[in-house]
N, C-alpha and C positions, 0 to 999 in steps of 0.2 A: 617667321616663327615655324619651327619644326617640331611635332610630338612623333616621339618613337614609343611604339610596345616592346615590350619584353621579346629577345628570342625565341622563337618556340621549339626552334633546333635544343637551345640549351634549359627548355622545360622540364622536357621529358629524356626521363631517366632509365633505361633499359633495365628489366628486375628479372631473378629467375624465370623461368617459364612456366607457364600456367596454360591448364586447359587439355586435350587429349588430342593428340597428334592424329590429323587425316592423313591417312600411307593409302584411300582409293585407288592410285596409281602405282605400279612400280618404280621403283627412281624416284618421285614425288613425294612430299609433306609436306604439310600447315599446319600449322600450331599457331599459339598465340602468346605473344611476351608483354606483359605490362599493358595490355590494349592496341598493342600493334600484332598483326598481321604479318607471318611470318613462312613467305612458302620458299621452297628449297627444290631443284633437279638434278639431281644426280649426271655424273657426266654419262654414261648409257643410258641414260632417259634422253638427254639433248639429244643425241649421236642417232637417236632411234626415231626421231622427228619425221612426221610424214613431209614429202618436198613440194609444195605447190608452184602454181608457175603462172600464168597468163595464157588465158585464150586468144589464139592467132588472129581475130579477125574484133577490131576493139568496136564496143556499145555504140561510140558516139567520136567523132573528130574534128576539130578544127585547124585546117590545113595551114600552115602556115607560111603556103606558094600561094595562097590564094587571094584574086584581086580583092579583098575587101579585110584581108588580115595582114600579109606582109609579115610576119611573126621575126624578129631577129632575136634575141635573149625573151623567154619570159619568164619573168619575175615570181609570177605567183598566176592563179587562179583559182576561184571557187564557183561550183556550181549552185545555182538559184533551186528554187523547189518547184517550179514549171519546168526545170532541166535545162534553161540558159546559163551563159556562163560571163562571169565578171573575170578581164583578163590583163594583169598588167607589166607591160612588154618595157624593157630598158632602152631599148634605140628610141620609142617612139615617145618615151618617156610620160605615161598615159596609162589611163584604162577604160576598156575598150567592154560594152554589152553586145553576147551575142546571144541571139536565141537557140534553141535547142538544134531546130536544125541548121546550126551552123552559120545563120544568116546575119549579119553586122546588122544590130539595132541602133546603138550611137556611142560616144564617145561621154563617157558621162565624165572625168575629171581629168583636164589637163595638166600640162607643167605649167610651175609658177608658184608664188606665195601666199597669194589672195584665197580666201575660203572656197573651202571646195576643191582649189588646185593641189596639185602633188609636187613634192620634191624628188624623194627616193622613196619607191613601196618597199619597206621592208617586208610588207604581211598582209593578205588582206583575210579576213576572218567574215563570215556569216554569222549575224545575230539573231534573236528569237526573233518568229513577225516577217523574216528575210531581206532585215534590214544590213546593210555588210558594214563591218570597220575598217579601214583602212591606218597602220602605220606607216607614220610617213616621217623617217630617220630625220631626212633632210631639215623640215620645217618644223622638226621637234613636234610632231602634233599626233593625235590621232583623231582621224576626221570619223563621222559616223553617215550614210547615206542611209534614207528609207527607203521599204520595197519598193517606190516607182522610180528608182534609182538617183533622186532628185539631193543634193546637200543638207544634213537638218542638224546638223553640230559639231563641236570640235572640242576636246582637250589637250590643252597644252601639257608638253613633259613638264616635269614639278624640277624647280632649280635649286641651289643649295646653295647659301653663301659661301661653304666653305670651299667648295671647287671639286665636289662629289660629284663623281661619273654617274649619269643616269643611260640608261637604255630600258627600250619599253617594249616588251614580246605580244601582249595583245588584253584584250580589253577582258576583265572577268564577270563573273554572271552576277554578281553584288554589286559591279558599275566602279570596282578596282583597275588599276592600271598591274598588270602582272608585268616586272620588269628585273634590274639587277643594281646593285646602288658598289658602285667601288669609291674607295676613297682617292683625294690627291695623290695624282703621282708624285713621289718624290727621289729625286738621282742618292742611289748608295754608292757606296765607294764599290771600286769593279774587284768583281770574284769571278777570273774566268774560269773556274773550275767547278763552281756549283749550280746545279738546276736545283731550282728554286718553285713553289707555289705560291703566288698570294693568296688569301682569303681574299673573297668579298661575300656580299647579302642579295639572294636571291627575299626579293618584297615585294607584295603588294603597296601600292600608293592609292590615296585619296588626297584629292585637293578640293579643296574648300573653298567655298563662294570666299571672295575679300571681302571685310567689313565694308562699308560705303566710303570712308573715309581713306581706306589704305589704300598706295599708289607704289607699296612695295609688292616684294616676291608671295605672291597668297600662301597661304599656309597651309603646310602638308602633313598628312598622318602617315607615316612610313609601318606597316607591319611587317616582321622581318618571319620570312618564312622558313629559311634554313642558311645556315652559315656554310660555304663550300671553298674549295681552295679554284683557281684560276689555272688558265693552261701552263703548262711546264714552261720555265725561260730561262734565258742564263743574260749573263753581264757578256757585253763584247762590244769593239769598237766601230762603227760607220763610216765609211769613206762616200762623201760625194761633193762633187765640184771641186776637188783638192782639198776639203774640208776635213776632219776629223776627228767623232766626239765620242764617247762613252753615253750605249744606248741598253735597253734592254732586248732579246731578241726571243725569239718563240722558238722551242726545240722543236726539228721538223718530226713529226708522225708524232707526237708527246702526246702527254694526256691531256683532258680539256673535262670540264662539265659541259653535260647536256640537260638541258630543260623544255620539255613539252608540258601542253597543258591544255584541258579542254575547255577551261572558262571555270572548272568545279574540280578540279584536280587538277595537282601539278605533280609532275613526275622525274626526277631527277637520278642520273647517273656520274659520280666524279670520278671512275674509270678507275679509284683506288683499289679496288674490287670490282669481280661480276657480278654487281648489285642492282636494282636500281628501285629506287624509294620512292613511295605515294608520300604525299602531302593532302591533308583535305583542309578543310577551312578549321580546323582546331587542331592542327597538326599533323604530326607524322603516324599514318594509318597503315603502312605494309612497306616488308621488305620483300621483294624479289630476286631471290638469289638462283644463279646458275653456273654448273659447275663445269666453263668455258676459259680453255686456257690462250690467251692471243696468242696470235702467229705473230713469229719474228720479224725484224725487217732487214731485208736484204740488201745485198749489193745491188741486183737487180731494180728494187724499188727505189734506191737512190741514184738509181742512175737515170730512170726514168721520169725522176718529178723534175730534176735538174737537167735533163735535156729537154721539156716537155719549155721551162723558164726560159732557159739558152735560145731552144729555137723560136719563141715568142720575141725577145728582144732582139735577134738578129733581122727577124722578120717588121720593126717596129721601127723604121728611119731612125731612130736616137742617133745622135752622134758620137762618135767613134768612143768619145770622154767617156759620156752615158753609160755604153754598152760594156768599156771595163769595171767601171765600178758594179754593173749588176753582176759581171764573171768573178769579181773577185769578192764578194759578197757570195755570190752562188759555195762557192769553192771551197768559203770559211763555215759553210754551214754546221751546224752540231745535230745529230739525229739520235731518235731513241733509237734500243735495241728490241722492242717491241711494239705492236701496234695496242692499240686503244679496244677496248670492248667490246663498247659503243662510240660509234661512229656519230649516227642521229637517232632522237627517238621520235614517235608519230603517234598521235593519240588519234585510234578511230572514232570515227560517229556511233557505233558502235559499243564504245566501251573499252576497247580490245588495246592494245599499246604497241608497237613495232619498234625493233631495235636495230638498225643499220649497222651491217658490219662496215667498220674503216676502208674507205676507195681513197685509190693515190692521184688516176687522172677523172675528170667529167665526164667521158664516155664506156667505160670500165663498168665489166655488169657490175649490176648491187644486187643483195643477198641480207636478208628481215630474219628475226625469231621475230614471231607474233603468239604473243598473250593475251589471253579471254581477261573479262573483265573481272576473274579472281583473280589473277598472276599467274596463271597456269599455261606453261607453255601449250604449245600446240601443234605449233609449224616452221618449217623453213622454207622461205620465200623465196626463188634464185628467179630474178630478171634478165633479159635478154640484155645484151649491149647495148647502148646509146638512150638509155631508160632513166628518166629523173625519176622519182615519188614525191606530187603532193599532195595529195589526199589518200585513207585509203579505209577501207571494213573490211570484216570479214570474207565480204562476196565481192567487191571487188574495188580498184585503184582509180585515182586520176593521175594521170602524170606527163611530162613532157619527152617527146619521141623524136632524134633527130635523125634526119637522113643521110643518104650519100655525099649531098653538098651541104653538108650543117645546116639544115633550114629545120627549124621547130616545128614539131606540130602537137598540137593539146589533143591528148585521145583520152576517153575514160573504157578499161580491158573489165572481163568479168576474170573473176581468177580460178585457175582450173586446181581444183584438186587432185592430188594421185590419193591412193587407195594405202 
């Protein structure tokens, strides 16, 4: 049994504007439309952004040479509020407690299926109390741990009989599942000429205890929080092991929606626009708009994500069969002629929201606008090379740092401002 609410995408109606425009800035205004929130930057207001950057010598570090870490991919991390860190690594396929100073405390959830164990961390999140949630793609779940880091529950993803895609971003502060609901895939006849959006529903979910007696799918309340289209694709054909079918395919550097969200706000950009839209728990409450034109994409950048593939698959024993079907695959690619807006967005502790420009390889500096918790820009954020972001405020980031021979290390940097 499924109950759906109303969209609330298609609630709310945009009406003339109302209210007296704040111009405190130049470049800058807000105004207010119909009860949304509506701030605007001029393109010399962006352009005139103060640049912040990272202090050389990071707060806090977790080597990832070191005997009690090993670090090879990690996945995610969050810091505890004593300043230890929950960290979860893909080789070792785990997460790992370490105290402040760096020191391995224990292994609190292995691989495997059984409670408490991990599949794939898609995410792990800190709750009130400093209890963490962890998604866990693999075993469709999302487990909850309390402060002594100990297992104390789990919700399963909600299923649908109809063969509705679920995916679940993290857990919200009403005890919602924040995730995205697509419908059945279904094969069209092949258009190799058109890129394409699908819609689907960015929702929250609640699943309901089962009556005593029900031994089917529990029953779910789906709230659909906005309606958005899906990343850009086109129709084209697949070759592998001498096979070949009509698939769908994803245009490289295309656009995509991005959705962050701090448990009390979600925030979404669909790249149709340099927008990007609050959502609160009764709707859509602000638009953030800035007046940023994407850079093009070049020869260059395509030559570089497709040698980046090539020399991955050369370097991968595949067999000789293998390794043409990924070159001729590579070769058929379709690419935009622009890049995306936003890249990723980051919701601070803070308040504040960061907008990732689009990066082609994983080691490629990145480069944030950060927004105060009005929508007001503020800054531009340019990182060094070899720099992930997953966490970040005002004052300063967590993120993953690798070195000369690719070995991660978890550092948390204060962020230096310029003047």
């Amino acid at each position: 049994m499924i109950r759906r609410s109303g969209c609330l995408l298609f609630m709310m109606a945009l009406q003339a504007c109302t209210g007296t425009a704040d111009r405190s800035a130049a470049g800058k205004t807000a105004r207010d439309s119909a009860g949304v929130s509506i701030v605007e930057h001029s393109a010399e207001y962006m352009a005139a952004l103060p640049e912040w950057t990272l202090d050389s010598t990071p707060l806090q570090e977790l080597r990832g040479d070191a005997t009690d870490t090993q670090f090879a991919k990690i996945l995610d991390a969050v810091q505890r509020a004593d300043g230890g860190f929950y960290v979860a690594d893909q080789q070792q396929r785990d997460i790992k407690a370490f105290a402040a100073s760096g020191t391995f405390e224990r292994v609190l959830s292995r691989p495997g299926r059984g409670p408490g164990e991990v599949g794939y961390v898609s995410r792990l999140q800190m709750l009130a109390g400093d209890s963490m949630a962890v998604v866990d793609a693999n075993n469709r779940r999302l487990s909850v741990f309390g402060p002594d880091g100990r297992f104390a529950r789990q919700v399963l993803f909600p299923r649908f009989e109809d063969g509705s895609s679920v995916r679940i971003t993290m857990l919200l502060a009403d005890g919602r599942l924040l995730g995205s609901l697509r419908q059945p895939w279904v094969e069209a006849p092949e258009n190799r000429d058109s890129v394409y959006r699908t819609p689907f529903a960015i929702v929250a979910y609640r699943v309901l205890p089962p009556a005593a007696a029900d031994t089917g799918i529990p029953p779910t309340v789906v709230d659909t929080i906005a309606v958005v289209p899906d990343g850009e694709a086109y129709r084209a054909n697949t070759t592998e092991n001498g096979e070949t079918w009509a698939d769908e395919h994803l245009l490289r550097f295309g656009r995509n929606t991005i959705v962050a969200s701090d448990g009390r706000r979600t925030f979404v950009a669909t790249n149709e626009t340099a927008e990007i839209v609050q959502y609160g728990a009764t709707g859509m409450v602000q638009r953030i708009r800035s007046a940023r034109t994407p850079r093009p994409v070049t020869d260059e950048d395509r030559a570089r994500l497709e040698g980046w593939v090539l020399d991955g698959v050369e370097k991968s024993g595949r067999p000789a069969e293998a390794k043409a079907d990924v070159q001729r695959m590579v070769r058929g690619w379709r690419y935009a002629t622009r890049h995306e807006t936003v890249g990723r967005l980051l919701v601070g502790a803070d308040g504040g929201v960061w907008a990732e420009d689009p990066w082609i390889l994983e080691d490629d500096p990145r480069q944030f606008f950060v927004y105060d918790s009005t929508g007001t820009a503020l800054a531009r954020v340019v990182l060094p090379p070899r720099i992930a972001v997953l966490r970040v405020s005002m004052r300063e980031i967590l993120g993953v740092w690798k070195d000369a021979d690719d070995v991660p290390h978890l550092r948390r940097w204060r962020i230096a401002r310029q003047p």
